[in-house]
C-alpha positions in Angstrom: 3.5 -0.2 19.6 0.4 1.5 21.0 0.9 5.0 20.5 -0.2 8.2 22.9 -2.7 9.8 22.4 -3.0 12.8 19.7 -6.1 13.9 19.6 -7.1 17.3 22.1 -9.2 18.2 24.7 -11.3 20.2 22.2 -12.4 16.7 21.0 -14.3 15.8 24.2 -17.7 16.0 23.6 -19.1 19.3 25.2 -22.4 18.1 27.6 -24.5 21.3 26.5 -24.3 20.4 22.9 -24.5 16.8 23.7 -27.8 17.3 25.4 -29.0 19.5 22.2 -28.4 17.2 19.9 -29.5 14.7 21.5 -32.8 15.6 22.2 -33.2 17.0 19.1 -32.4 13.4 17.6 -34.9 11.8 20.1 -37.9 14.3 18.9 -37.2 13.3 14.9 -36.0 9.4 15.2 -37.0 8.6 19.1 -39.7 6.2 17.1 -37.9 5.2 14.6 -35.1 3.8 17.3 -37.9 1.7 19.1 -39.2 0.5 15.8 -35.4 -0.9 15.1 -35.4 -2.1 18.1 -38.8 -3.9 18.2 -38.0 -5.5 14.8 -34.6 -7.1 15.7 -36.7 -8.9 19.2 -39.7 -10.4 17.1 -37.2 -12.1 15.1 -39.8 -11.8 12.3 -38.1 -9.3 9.3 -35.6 -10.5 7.2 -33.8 -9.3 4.2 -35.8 -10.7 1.6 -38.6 -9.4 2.8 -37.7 -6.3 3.3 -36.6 -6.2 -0.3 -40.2 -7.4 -1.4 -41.9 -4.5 0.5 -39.8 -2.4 -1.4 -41.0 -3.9 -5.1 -44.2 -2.8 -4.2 -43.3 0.6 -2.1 -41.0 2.0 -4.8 -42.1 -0.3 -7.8 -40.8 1.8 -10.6 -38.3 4.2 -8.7 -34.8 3.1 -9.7 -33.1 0.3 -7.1 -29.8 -0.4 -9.1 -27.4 1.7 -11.2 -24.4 -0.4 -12.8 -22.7 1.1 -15.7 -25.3 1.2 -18.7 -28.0 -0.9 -16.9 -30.4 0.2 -14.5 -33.5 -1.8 -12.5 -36.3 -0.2 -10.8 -36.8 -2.4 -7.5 -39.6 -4.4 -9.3 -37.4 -5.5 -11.6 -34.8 -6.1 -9.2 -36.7 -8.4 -7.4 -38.3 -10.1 -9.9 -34.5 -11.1 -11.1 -33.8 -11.8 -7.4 -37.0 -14.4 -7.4 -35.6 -16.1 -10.6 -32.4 -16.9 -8.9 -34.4 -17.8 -5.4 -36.5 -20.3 -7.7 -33.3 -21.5 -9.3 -31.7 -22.4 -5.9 -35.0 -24.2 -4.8 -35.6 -26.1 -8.1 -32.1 -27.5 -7.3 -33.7 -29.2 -4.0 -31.4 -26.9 -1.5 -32.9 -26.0 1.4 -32.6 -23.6 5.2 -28.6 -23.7 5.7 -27.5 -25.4 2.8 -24.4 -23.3 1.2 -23.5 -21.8 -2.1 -20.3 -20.1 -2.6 -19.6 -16.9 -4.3 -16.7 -15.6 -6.5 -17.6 -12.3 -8.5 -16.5 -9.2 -9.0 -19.1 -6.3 -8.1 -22.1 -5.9 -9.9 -26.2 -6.4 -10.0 -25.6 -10.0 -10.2 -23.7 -10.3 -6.8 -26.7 -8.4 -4.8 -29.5 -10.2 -6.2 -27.7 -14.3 -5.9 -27.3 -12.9 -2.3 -30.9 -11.8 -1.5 -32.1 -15.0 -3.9 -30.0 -16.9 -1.1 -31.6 -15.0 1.8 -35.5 -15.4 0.3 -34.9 -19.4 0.8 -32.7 -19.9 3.3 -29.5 -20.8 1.6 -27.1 -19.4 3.1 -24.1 -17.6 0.4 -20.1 -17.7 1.1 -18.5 -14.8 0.1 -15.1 -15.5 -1.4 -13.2 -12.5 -0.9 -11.4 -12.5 -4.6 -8.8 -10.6 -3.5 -7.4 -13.8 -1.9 -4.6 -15.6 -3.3 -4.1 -19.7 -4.0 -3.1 -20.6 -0.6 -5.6 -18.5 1.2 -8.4 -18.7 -1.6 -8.4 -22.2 -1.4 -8.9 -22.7 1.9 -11.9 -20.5 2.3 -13.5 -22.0 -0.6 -12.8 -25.6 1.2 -13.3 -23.7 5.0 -17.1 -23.5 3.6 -17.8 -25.9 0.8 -21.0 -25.0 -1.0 -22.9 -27.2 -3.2 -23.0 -25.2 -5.5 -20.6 -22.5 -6.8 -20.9 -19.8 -8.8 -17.8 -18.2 -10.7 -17.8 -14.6 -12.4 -16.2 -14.5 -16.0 -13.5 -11.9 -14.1 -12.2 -14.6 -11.6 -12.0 -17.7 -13.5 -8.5 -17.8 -13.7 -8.0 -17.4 -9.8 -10.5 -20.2 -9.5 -9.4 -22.5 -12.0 -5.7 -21.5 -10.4 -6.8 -24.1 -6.9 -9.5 -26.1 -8.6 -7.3 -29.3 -8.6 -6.5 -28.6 -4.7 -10.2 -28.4 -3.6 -11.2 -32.1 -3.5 -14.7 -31.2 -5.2 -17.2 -33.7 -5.2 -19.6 -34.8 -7.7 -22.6 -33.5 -6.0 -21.1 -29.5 -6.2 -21.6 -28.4 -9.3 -19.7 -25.2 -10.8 -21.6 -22.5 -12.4 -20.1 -19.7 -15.0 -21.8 -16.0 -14.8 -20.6 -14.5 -17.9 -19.7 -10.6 -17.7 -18.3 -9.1 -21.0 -18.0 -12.2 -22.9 -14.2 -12.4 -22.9 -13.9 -15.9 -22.5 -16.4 -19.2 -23.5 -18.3 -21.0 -20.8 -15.6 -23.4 -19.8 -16.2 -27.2 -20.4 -17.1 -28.1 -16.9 -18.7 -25.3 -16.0 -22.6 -24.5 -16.5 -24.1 -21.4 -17.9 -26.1 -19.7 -15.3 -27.3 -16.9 -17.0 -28.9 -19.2 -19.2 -30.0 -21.5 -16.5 -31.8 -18.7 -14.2 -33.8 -16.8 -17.5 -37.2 -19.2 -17.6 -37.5 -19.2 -14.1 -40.8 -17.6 -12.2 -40.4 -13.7 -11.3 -42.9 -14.0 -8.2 -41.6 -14.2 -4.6 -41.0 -17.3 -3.3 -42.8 -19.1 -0.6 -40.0 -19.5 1.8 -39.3 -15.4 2.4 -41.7 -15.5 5.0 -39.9 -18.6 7.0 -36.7 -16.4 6.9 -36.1 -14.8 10.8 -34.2 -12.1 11.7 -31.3 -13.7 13.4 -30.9 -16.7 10.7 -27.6 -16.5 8.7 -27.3 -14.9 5.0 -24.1 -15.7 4.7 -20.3 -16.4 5.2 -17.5 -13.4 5.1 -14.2 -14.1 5.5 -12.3 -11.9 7.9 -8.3 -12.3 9.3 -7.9 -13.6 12.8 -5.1 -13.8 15.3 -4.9 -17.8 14.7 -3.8 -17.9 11.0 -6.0 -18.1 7.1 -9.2 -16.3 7.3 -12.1 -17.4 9.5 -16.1 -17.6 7.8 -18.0 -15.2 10.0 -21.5 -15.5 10.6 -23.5 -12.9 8.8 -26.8 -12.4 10.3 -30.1 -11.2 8.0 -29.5 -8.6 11.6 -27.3 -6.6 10.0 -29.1 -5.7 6.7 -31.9 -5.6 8.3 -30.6 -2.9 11.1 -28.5 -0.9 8.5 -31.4 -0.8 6.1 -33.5 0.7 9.5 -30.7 3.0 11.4 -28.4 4.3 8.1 -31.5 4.2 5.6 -33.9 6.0 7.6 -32.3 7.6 10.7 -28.7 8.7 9.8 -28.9 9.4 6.5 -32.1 9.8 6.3 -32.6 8.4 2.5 -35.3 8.9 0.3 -35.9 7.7 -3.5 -34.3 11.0 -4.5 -31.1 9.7 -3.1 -28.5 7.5 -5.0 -26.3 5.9 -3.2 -22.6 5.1 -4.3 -20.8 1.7 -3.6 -17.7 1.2 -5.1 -15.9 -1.4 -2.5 -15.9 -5.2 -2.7 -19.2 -6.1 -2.4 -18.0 -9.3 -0.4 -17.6 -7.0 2.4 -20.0 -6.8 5.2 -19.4 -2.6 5.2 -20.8 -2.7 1.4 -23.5 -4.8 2.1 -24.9 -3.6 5.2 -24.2 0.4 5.4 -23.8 0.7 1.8 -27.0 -1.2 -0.1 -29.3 -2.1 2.6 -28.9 1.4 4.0 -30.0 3.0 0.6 -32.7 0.1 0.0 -33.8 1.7 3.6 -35.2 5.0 2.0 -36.0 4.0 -1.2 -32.9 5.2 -3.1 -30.7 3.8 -5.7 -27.3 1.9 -5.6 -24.8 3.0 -8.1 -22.4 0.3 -7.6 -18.9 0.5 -9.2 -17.1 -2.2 -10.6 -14.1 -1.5 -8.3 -12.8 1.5 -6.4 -10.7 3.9 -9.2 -9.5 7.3 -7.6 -8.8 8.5 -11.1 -12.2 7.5 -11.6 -14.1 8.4 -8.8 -15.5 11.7 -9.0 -16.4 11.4 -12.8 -18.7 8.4 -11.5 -20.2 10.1 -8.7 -21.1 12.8 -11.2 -22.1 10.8 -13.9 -24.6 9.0 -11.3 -25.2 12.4 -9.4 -24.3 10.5 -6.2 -25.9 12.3 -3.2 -23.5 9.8 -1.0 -21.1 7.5 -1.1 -20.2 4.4 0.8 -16.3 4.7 2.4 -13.7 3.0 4.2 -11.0 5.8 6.1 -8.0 4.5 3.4 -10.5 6.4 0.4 -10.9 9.6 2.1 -7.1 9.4 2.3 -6.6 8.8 -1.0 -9.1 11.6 -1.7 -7.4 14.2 0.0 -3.5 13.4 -1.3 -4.7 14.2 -5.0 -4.0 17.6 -5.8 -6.8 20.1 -5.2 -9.0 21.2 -8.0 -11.5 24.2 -8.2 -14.3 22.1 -8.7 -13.3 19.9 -5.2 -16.7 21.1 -4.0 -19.0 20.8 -6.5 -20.7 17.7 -6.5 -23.8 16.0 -5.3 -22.6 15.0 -2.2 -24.1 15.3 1.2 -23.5 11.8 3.4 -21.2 9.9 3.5 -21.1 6.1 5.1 -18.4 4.3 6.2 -15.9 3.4 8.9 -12.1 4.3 9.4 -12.2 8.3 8.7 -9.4 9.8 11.2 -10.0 12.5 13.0 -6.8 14.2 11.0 -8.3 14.6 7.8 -12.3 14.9 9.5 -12.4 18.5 9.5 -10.7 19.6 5.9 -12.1 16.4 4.2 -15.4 17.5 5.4 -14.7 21.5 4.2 -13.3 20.6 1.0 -15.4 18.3 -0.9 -18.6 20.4 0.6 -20.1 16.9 2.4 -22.8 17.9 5.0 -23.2 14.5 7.3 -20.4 12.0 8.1 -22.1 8.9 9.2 -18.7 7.2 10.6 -19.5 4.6 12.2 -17.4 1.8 14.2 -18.5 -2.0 14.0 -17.2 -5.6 12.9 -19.0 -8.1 10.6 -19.0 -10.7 13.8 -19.2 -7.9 16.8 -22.3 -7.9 18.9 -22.1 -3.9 19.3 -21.1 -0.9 17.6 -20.6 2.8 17.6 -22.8 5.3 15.1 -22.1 9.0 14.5 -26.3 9.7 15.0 -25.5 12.9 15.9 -23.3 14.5 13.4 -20.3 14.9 15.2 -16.8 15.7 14.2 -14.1 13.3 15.2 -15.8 10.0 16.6 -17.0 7.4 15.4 -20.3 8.2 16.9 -22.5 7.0 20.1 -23.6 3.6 21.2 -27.0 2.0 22.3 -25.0 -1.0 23.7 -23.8 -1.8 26.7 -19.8 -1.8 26.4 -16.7 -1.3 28.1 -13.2 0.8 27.5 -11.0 -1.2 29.9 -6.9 -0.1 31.1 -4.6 -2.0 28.9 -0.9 -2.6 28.9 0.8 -2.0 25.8 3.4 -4.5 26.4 1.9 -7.4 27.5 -1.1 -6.6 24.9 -3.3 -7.9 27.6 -5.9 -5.9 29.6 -5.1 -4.8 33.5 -6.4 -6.1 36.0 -6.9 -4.9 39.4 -6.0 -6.5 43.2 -9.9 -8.4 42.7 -8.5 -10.3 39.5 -11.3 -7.6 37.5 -10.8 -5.5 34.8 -11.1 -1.2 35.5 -12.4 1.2 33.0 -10.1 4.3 31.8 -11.0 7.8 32.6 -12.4 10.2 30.6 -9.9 11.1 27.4 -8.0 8.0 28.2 -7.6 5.0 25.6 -8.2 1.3 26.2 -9.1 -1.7 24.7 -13.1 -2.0 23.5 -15.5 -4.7 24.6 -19.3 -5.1 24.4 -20.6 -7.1 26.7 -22.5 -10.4 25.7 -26.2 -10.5 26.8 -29.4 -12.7 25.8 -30.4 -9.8 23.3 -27.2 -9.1 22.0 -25.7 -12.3 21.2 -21.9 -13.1 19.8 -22.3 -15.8 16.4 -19.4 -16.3 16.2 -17.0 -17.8 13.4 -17.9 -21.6 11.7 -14.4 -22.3 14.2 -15.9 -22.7 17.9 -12.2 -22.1 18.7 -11.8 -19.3 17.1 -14.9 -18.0 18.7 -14.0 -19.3 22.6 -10.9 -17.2 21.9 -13.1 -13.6 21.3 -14.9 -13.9 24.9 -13.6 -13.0 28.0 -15.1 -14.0 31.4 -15.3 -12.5 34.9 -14.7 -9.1 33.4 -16.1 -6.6 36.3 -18.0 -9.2 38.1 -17.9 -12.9 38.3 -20.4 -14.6 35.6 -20.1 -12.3 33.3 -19.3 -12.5 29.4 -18.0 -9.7 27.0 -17.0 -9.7 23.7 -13.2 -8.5 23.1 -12.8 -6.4 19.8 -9.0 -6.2 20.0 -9.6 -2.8 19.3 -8.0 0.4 21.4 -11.1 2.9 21.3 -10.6 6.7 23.1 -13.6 7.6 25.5 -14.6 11.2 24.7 -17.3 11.5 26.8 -21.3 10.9 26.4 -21.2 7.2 25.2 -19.0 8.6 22.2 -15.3 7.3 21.5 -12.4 7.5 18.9 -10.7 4.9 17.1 -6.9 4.3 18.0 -5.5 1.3 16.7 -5.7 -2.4 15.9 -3.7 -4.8 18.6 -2.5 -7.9 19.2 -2.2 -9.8 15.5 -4.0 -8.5 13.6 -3.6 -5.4 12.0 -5.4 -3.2 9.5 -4.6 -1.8 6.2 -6.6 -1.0 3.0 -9.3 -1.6 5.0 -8.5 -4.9 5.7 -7.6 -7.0 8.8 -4.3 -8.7 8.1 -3.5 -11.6 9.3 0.4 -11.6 10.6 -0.3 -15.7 11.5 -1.4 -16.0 8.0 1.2 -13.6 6.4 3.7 -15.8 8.6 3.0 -19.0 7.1 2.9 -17.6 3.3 6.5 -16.3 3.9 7.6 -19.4 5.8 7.0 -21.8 3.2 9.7 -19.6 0.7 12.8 -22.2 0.5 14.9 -19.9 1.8 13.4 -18.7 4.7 14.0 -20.4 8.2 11.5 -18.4 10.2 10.1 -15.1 10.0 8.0 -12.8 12.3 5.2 -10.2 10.4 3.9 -7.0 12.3 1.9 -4.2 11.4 3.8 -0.6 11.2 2.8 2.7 10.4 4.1 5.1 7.5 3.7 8.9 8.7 0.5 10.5 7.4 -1.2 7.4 6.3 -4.2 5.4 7.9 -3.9 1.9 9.4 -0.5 0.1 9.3 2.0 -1.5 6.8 3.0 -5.4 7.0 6.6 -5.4 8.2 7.9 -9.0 7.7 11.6 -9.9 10.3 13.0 -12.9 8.6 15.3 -15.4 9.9 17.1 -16.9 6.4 18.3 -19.8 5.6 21.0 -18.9 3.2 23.2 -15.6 3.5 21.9 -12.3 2.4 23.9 -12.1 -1.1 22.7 -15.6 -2.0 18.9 -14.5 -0.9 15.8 -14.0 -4.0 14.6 -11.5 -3.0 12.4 -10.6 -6.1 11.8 -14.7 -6.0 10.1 -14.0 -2.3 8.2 -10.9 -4.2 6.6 -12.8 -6.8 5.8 -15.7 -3.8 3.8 -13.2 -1.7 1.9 -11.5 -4.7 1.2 -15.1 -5.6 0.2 -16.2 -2.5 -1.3 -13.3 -0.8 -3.9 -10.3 -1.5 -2.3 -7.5 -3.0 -3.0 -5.5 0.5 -1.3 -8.4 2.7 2.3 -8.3 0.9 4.6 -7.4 3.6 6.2 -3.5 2.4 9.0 -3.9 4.3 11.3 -6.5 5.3 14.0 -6.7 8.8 16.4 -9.6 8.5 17.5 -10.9 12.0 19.8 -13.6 12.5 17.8 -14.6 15.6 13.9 -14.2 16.3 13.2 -13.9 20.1 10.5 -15.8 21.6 9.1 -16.3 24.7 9.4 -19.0 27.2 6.1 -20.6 25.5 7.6 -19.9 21.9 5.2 -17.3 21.1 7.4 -14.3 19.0 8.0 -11.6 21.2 6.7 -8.4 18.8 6.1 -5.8 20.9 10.0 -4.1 20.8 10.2 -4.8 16.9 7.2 -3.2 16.3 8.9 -0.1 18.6 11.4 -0.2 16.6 9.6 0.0 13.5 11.7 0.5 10.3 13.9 3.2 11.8 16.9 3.7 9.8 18.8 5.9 12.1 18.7 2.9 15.0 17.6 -0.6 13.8 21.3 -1.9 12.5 20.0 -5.0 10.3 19.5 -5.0 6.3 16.3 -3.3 6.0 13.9 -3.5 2.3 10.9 -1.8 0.7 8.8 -2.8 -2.0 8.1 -0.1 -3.6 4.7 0.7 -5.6 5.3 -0.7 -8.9 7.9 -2.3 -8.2 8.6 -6.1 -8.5 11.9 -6.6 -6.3 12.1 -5.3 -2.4 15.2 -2.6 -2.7 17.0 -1.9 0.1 15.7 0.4 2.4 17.9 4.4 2.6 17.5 7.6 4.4 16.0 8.8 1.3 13.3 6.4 0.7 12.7 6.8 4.6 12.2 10.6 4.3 10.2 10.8 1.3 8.2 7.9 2.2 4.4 9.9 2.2 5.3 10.7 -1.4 4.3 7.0 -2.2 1.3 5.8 -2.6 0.9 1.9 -1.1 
């Protein structure tokens, strides 16, 4: 269901302070814009090179922070050029692919710029995958090489015998905290990379701009995960516009990054960003919200890297008299809603939001440049909020056949349009990237890029986030997959058919999987902690359905596509949806069946 809008008037942004701001902005960083802008049309700076400037700039100043262990940039990249050597002396070359499965930590960020100094070009596995999804991104984009952290040997060796390796890809083991040997088939690459050379390689400077670093995964309309193209671009441009112009870094800064570092939001606003003024990356092992302050004191973070979900959990823990007394003044990161902006921003004493709106495969984006409350900031691209009908999920179009714009304050569904300069990569599916381009969109011949995002124009290039359509739908910080989701749940023995949409639980950000399953036996003979144990096997923890409708008839339409749109309306309603409803709750290992009580302290939960 797309929802009205909530947000007020008073978010509109006001043209006097628009036009203060903004040249204000254009007096301190009007160079710095044309610099970033220059740099991405040579087609010359990549970032391994940018990372060897930095050796030499900020030689001893401290690059990387990770528990007990901390690298000046020097020695960063003289570990990164070990690892670049490594790759070379194995005869790879430009394009060639190594695959990555590791947990966060110094490791990940220098095999990744070790990849991006020669060309190689480094699939990130997201490990929160499970077997049937983890396998076929490791097989989507089979490397020939692939390197395995200590931490996710076990989900590895879990769909080793279903990935048809070859000789010619060898496996390599990273130990961490020495919990387990080197496994028998498996090299030890710590030992491998530690005789290598520590100067930069010859190949940095072949590296362009717009050549690929790597793979990452992200959930599509059109079932598992799809490897999107990431572009040196992006660390490149975050390392220019959120190191130098929005959060204006400097070596004084730390900077830290506690999110999956397989995700392009970690990478490009979180490290690059910080690498962009000269400051240091704390990175955490994984997010912990019991956790998280103590580490942003212990590092004395001056910012932190976000997705909206953290804030949320930040504000739901009780407040404490110290709430403001931290390091903080920026924060990064995409998803914040406008709800929480205001007291998030009073209570934990944070001075610049850089919210910012993008995907890892858009060609455009939004960036809050100017310190705005409630947006997700301006854009230097050209782009579109177009009228869209929430029931067909399919943009208007007028008398012409052409697609019309929404009016001030009005919502409608993003797209940036697709020129020479600002080009679309793509996925490694050309299907899958035909089906993100519309055509003939205001004028015959042209091309834009469709986000399936609904975006709120306030005024002055600025907008606000309103929800995920069409398939896909996000949670956790995630795009979920319902086509994936679908086929996980359809392959239960006692399932028939089932149709998966995204809901939302009052007061939370993003929306819930909500799973309507046709079954194959009645409802007293259905497993029902058997299907609970077959999604946490099969999915990440964030795609497992929460709640479950069972139907005994899906509706389609006359092409056999699931009609969604008046389920998800319906939502999990108790007082109006008659079928046998369930929840899994937190902690729990068996849906239960869903009551008015669970339904009206539902917020009390943390999922």
């Amino acid at each position: 269901m797309i929802e009205k809008d909530e947000s007020k008037e008073s978010d509109l942004i006001p043209t006097r302070e628009f036009r203060k701001r903004n040249m204000r902005f254009i007096r301190k960083h009007g160079s710095d814009i044309a610099k970033l802008n220059a740099t991405v049309e040579e087609n010359k700076v990549s970032w391994g090179q940018l990372v060897e400037e930095n050796a030499e700039t900020y030689a001893d100043k401290t690059a990387i922070i990770f528990e007990d262990i901390t690298l000046t940039y020097k020695e960063f990249n003289e570990w990164v050029n070990r690892y670049a050597h490594f790759i070379l002396s194995l005869g790879l070359k430009k394009g060639d692919v190594i695959e990555l499965m590791m947990t966060n930590r110094p490791e990940y960020l220098m095999i990744l710029t070790a990849a991006g100094k020669t060309g190689v070009i480094a699939s990130l596995i997201n490990i929160d995958m499970r077997e049937m999804s983890l396998a076929h991104c490791l097989e989507l984009t089979p490397g020939k090489l692939i390197i395995v952290g200590e931490n996710c040997y076990e989900s590895f060796n879990a769909v080793k015998s279903d990935l048809d390796l070859s000789k010619d890809q060898k496996l390599y083991f990273l130990p961490d905290q020495g919990l387990i040997s080197i496994p028998g088939d498996f090299i030890d690459l710590s030992k491998e990379v530690i005789n290598f050379p520590v100067d930069n390689p010859s190949t940095t400077y072949d590296i362009k701009t717009s050549d690929i670093i790597a793979y990452i995964f992200t959930s599509g309309t059109t079932g598992f995960p799809k490897a999107t193209r990431f572009a040196n671009y992006t660390m490149v441009a975050c390392y220019l516009l959120f190191g130098q112009i929005i959060a204006e870094f400097t070596p004084e800064d730390t900077l830290y990054v506690p999110l999956p570092l397989f995700h392009s939001n970690s990478l490009g606003p979180g490290c690059a960003s910080a690498f962009g003024g000269g400051a240091a990356v704390a990175i955490g092992r994984k997010f912990s919200i019991s956790r998280f302050w103590d580490e942003i004191r212990k590092y004395n973070a001056t910012g932190f890297n976000y997705i909206g979900e953290i804030c949320r959990y930040l504000m739901n823990q009780p407040p404490k008299p110290d709430d403001a007394d931290n390091s903080v003044r920026v924060v990064i990161g995409p998803g914040l809603r406008y709800e929480i902006w205001k007291d998030f921003k009073t209570r934990f004493n944070i001075e610049k939001i850089g919210e910012y709106y993008n995907a890892t495969e858009s060609v455009g984006g939004f960036f809050n440049v100017l310190n705005f409350d409630n947006t997700v900031g301006m854009t230097f691209f050209p782009y579109a909020i177009v009228k869209f009908d929430p029931d067909t999920e399919k943009p208007i179009k007028n008398e012409e056949g052409f697609m019309e714009r929404v009016n001030l304050g009005e919502s409608g569904l993003l797209l940036f349009e697709i020129t020479s300069t600002m080009v679309f990569r793509g996925y490694t599916d050309k299907k899958a990237t035909d089906e993100k381009i519309f055509h003939d969109v205001f004028k015959k011949g042209d091309i834009w890029f469709n986000t399936g995002d609904l975006m709120r124009d306030i005024g002055h290039t600025h907008a606000q986030f309103v929800d995920r359509l069409g398939d896909t739908f996000r949670w956790k910080g995630h795009n979920i997959s319902t086509t994936e989701v679908e086929q996980v749940i359809n392959t239960f023995d006692q399932v028939l058919f089932s149709s998966v949409y995204g809901v939302q639980i009052p007061d939370t950000d993003g929306r819930v999987g909500m799973a309507a399953i046709l079954p194959s036996v009645s409802l007293e003979e259905f497993d029902l902690k058997g299907l609970a144990e077959h999604l946490k096997k099969n999915l990440p923890p964030y795609g497992v359905p929460i709640f479950l409708r069972f139907k005994s008839k899906l509706a389609t339409t006359a092409t056999f596509k699931l009609k969604k749109v008046q389920l998800k309306k319906e939502c999990f309603d108790i007082e109006t949806v008659e079928d046998p409803m369930y929840v899994l709750l937190p902690g729990s290992s068996e849906y239960t069946p869903l009551n008015r009580d669970i339904c009206n302290n539902l917020q009390k939960y943390e999922f």
